[in-house]
N, CA, C and O atoms as a MOPAC input file, in Angstrom:
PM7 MOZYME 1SCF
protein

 N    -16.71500 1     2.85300 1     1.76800 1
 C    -16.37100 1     2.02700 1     0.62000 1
 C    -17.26800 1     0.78600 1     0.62400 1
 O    -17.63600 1     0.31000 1     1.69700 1
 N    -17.58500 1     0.31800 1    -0.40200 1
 C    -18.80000 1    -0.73700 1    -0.48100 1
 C    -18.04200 1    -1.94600 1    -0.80000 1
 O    -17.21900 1    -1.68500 1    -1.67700 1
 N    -17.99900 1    -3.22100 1    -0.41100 1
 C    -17.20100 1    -4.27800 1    -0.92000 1
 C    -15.77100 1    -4.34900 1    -0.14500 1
 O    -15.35500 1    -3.41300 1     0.53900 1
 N    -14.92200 1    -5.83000 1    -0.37400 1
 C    -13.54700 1    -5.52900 1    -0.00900 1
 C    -12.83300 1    -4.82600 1    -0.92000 1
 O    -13.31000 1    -4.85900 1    -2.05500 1
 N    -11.63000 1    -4.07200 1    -0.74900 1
 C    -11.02000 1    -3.54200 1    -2.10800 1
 C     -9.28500 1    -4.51400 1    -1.41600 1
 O     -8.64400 1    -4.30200 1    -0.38700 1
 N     -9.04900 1    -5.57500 1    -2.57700 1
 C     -8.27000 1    -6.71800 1    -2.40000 1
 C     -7.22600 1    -6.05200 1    -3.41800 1
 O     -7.57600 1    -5.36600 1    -4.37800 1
 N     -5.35500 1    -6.46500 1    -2.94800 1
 C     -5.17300 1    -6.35200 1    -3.81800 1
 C     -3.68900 1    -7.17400 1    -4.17500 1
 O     -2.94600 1    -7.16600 1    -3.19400 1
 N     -3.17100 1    -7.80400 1    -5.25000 1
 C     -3.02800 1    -8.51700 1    -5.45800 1
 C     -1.19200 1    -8.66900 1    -6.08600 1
 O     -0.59300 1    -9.69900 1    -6.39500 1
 N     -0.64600 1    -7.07400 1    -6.09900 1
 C      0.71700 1    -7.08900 1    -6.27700 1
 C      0.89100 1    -5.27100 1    -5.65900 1
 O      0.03200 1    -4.40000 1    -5.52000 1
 N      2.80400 1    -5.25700 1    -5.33300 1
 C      2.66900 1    -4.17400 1    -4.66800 1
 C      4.00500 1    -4.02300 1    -5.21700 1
 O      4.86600 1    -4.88100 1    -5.02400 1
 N      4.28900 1    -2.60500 1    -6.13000 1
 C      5.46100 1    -2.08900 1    -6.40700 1
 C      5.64700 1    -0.87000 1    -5.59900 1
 O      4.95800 1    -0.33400 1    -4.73100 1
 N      6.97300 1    -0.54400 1    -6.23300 1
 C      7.48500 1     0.70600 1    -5.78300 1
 C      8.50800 1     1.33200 1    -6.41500 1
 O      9.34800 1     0.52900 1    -6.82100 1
 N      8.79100 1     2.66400 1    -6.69200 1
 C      9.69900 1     3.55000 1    -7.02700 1
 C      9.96700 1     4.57100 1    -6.67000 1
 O      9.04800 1     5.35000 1    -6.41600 1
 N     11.26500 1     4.96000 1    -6.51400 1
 C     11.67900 1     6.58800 1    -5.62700 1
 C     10.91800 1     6.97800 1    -4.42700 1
 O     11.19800 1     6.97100 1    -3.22800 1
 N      9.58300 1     7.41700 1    -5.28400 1
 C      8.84200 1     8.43500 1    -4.75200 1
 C      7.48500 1     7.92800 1    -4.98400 1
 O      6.65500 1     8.82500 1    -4.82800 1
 N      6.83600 1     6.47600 1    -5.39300 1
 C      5.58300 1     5.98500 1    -5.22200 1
 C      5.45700 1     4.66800 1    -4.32800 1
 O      6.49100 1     4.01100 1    -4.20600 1
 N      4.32400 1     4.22000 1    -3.70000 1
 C      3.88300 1     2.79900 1    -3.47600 1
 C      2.64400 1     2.93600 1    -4.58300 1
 O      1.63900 1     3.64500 1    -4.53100 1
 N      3.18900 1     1.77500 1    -5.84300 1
 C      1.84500 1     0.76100 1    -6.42400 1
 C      0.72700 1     0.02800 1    -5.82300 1
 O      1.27300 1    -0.15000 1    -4.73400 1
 N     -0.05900 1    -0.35800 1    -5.73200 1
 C     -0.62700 1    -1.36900 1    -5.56500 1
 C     -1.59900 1    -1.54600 1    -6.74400 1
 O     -2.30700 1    -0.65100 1    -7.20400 1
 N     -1.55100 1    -2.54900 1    -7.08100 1
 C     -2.20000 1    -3.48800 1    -8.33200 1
 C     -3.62700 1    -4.01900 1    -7.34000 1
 O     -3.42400 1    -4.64800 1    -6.30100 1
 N     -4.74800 1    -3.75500 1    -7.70200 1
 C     -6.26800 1    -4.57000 1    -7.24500 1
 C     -6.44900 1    -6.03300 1    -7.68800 1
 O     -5.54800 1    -6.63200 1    -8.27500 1
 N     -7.42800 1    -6.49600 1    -7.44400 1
 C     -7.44000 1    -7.82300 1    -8.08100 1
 C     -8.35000 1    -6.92600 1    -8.99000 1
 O     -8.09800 1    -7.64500 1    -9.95700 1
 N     -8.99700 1    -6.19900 1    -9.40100 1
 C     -9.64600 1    -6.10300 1   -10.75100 1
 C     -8.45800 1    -5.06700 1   -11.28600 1
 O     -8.92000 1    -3.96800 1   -11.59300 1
 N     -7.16300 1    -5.18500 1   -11.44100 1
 C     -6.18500 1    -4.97200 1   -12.39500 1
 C     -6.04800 1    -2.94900 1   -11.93400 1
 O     -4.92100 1    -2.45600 1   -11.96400 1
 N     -7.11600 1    -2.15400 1   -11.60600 1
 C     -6.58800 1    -0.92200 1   -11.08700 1
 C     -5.91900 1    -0.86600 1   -10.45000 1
 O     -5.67600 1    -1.93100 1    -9.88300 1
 N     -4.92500 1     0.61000 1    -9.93500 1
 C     -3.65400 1     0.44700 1    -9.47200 1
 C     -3.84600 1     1.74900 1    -8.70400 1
 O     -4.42500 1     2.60100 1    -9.37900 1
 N     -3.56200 1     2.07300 1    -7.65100 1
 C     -3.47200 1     3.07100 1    -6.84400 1
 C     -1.89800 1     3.29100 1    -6.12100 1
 O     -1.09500 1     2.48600 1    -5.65000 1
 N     -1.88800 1     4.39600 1    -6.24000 1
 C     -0.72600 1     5.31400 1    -6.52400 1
 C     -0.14300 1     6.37700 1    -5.34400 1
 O     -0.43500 1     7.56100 1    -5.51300 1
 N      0.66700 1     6.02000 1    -4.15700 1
 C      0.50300 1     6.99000 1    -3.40900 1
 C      1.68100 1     7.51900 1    -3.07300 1
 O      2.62300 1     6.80600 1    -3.41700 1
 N      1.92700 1     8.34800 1    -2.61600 1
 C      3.18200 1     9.04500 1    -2.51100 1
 C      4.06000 1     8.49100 1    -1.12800 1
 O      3.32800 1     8.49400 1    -0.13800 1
 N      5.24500 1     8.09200 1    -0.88300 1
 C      5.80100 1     6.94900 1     0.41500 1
 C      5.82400 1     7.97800 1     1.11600 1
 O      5.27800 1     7.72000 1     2.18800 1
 N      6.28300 1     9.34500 1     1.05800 1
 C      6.08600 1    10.08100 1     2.02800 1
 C      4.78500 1     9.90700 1     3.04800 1
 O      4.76800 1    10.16900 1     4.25000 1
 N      4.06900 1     9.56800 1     2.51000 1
 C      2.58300 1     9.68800 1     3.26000 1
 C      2.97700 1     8.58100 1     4.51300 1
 O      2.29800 1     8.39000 1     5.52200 1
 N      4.40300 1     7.83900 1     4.12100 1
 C      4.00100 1     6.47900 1     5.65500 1
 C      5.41600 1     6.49500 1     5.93700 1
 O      6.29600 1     5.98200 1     5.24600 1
 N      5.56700 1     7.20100 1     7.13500 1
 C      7.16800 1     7.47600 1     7.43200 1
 C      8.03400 1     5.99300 1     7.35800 1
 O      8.86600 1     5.64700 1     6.51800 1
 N      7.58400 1     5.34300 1     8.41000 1
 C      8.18600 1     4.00200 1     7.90800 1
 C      8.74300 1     3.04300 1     7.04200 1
 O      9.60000 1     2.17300 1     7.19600 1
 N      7.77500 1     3.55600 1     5.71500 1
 C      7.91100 1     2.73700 1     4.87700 1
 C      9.13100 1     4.29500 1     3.75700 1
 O      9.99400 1     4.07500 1     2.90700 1
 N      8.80300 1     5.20800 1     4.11800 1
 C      9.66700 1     6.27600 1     3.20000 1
 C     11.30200 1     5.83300 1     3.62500 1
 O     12.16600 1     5.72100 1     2.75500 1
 N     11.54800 1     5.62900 1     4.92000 1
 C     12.64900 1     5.64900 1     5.49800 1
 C     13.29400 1     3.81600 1     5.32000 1
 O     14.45100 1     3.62000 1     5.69400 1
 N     12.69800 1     2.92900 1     4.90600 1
 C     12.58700 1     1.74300 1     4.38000 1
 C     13.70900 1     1.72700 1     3.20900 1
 O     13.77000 1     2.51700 1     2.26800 1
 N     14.58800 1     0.63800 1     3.48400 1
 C     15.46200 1     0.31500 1     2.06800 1
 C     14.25800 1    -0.85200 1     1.30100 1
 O     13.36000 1    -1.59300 1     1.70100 1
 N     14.94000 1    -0.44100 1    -0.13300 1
 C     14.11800 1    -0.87900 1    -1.16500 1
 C     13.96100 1    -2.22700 1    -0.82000 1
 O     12.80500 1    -2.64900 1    -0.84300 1
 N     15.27300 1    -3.35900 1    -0.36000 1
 C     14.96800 1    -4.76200 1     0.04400 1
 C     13.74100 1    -4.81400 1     1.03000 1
 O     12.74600 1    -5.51100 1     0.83200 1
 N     13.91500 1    -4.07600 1     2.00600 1
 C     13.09900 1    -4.11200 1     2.88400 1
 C     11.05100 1    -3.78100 1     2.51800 1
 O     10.14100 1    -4.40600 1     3.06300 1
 N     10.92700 1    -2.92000 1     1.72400 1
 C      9.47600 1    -2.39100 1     0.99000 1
 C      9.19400 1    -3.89200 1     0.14000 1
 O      8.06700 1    -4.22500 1    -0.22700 1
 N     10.35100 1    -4.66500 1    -0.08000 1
 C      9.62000 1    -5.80900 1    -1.24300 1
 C      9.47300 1    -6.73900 1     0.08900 1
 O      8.42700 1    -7.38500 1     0.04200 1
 N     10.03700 1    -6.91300 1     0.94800 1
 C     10.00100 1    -7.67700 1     2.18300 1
 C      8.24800 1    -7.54000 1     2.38500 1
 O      8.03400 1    -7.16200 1     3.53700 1
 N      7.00200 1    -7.72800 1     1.63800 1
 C      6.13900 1    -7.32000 1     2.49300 1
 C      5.19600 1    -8.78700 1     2.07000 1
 O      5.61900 1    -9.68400 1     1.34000 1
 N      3.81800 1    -8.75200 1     2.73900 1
 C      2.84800 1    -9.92500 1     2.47000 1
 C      1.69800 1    -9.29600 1     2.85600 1
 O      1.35500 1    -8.47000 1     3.70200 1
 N      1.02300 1   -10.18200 1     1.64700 1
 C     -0.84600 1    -9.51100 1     2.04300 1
 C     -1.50800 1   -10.20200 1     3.44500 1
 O     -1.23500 1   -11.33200 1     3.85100 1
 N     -2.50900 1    -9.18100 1     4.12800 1
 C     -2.91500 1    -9.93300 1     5.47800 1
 C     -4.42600 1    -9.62000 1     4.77300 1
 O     -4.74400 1    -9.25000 1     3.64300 1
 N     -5.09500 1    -9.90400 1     5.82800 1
 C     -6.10000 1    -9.55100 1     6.12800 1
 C     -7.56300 1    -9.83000 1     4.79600 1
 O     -8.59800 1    -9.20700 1     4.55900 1
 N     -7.01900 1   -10.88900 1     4.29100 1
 C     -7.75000 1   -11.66100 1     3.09200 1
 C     -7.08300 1   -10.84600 1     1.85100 1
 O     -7.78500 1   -10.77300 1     0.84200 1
 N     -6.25800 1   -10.44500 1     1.82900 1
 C     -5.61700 1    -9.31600 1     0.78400 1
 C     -6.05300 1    -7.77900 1     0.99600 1
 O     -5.67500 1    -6.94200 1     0.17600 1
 N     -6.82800 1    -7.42000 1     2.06700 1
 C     -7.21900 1    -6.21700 1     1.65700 1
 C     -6.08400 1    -5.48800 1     2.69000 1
 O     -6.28200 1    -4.31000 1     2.98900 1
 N     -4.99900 1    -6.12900 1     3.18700 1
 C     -3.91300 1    -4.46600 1     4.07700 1
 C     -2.64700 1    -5.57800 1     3.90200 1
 O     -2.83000 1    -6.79500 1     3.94600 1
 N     -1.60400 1    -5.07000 1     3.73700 1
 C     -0.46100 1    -5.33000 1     3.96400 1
 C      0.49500 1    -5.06600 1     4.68100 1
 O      0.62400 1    -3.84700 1     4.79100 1
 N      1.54300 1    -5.87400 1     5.45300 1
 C      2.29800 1    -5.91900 1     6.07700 1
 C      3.42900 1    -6.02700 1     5.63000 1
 O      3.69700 1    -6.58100 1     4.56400 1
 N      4.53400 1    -5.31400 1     6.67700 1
 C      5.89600 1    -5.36500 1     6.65000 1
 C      6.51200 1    -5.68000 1     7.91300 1
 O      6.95900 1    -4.88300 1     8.73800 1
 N      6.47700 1    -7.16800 1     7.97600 1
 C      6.71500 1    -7.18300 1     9.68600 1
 C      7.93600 1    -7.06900 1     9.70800 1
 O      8.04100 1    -7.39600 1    10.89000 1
 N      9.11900 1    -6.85200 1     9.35500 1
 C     10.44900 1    -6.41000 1     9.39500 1
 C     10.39600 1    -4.51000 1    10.15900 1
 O     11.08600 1    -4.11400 1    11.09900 1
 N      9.53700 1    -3.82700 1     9.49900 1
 C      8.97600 1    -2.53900 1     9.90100 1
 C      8.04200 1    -2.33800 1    10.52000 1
 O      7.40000 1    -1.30100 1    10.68500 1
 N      7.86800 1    -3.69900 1    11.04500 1
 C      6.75400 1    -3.32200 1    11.97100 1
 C      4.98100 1    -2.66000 1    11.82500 1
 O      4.04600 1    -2.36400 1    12.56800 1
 N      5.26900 1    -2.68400 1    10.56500 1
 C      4.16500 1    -1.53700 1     9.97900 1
 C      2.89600 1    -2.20200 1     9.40300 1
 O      2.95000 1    -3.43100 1     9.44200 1
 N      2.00500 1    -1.79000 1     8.98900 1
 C      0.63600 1    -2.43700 1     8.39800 1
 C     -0.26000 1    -1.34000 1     7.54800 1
 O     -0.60100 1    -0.29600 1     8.10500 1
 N     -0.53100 1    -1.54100 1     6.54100 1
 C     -1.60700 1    -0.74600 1     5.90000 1
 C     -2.43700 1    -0.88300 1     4.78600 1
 O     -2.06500 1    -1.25600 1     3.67400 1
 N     -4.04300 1    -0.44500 1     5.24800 1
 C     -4.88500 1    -1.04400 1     4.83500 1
 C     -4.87000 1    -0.42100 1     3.25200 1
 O     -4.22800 1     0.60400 1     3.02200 1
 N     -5.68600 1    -1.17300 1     2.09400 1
 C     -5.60100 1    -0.77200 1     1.18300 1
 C     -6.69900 1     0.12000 1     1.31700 1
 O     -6.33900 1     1.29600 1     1.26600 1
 N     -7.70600 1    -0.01900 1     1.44500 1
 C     -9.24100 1     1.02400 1     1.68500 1
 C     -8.48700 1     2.18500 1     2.02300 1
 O     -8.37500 1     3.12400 1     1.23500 1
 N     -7.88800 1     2.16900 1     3.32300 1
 C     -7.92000 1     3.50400 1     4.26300 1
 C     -6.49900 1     4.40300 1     2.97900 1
 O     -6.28900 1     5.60800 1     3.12100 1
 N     -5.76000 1     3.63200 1     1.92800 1
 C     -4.67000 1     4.10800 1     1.09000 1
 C     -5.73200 1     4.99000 1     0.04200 1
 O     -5.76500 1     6.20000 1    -0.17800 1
 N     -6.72400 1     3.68100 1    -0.60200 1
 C     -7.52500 1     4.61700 1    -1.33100 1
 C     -8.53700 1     5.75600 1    -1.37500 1
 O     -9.05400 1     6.42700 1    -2.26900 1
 N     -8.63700 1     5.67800 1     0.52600 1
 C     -9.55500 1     6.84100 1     0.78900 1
 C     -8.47800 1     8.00400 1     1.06400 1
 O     -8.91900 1     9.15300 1     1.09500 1
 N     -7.66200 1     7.88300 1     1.18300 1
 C     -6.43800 1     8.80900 1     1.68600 1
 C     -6.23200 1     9.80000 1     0.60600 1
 O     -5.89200 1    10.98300 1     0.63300 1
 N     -6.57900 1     8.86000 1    -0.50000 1
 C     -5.90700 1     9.15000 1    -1.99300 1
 C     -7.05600 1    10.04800 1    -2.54600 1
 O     -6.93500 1    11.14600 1    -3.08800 1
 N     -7.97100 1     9.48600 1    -2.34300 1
 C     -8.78300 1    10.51600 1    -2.48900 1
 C     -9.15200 1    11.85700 1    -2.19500 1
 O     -9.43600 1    12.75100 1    -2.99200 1
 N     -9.11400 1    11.88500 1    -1.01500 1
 C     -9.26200 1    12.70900 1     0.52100 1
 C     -8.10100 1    14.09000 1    -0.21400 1
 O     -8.22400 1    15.25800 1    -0.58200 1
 N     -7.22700 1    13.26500 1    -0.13400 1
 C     -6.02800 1    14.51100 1    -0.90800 1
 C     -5.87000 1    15.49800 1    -2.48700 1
 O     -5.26300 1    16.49200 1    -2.88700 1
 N     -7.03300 1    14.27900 1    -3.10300 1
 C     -7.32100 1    14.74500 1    -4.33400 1
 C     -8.07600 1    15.91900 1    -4.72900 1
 O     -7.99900 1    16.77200 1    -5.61300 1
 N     -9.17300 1    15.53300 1    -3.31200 1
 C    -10.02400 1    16.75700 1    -3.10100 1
 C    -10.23000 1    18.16700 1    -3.03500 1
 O    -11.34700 1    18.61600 1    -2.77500 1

């Protein structure tokens, strides 16, 4: 991936994690893909904060961390 990929809001529903970019695209992944965060009550998934200059986020309640790059290469990877 060329550049940081930053991003700048993070939803969720049922069966997706959002993430909003700072250039307004949105990547889309299925929660199954991150046991932690699937098994996560909804308070807990909004419980989160951007690290790492915005480009990975954390849930230190879950202990968990994940990068946005390695989400959008994932996303890809599966598309394939």
């Amino acid at each position: 991936m060329n550049g940081l990929i930053k991003g700048k809001e993070v939803h969720f529903d049922e069966e997706y994690i959002h993430v909003t970019l700072e250039d307004n695209r949105i990547i889309s992944t299925p929660l199954k893909w991150y046991k932690p965060l699937e098994k996560a009550t909804i308070s807990q998934l909004k419980n989160y904060k951007f690290i790492c200059c915005n480009t990975g986020i954390e849930w230190e309640a879950l202990d968990y961390h994940l990068s946005i790059e390695s989400m959008l290469a994932f996303s890809m990877e599966k598309a394939a």
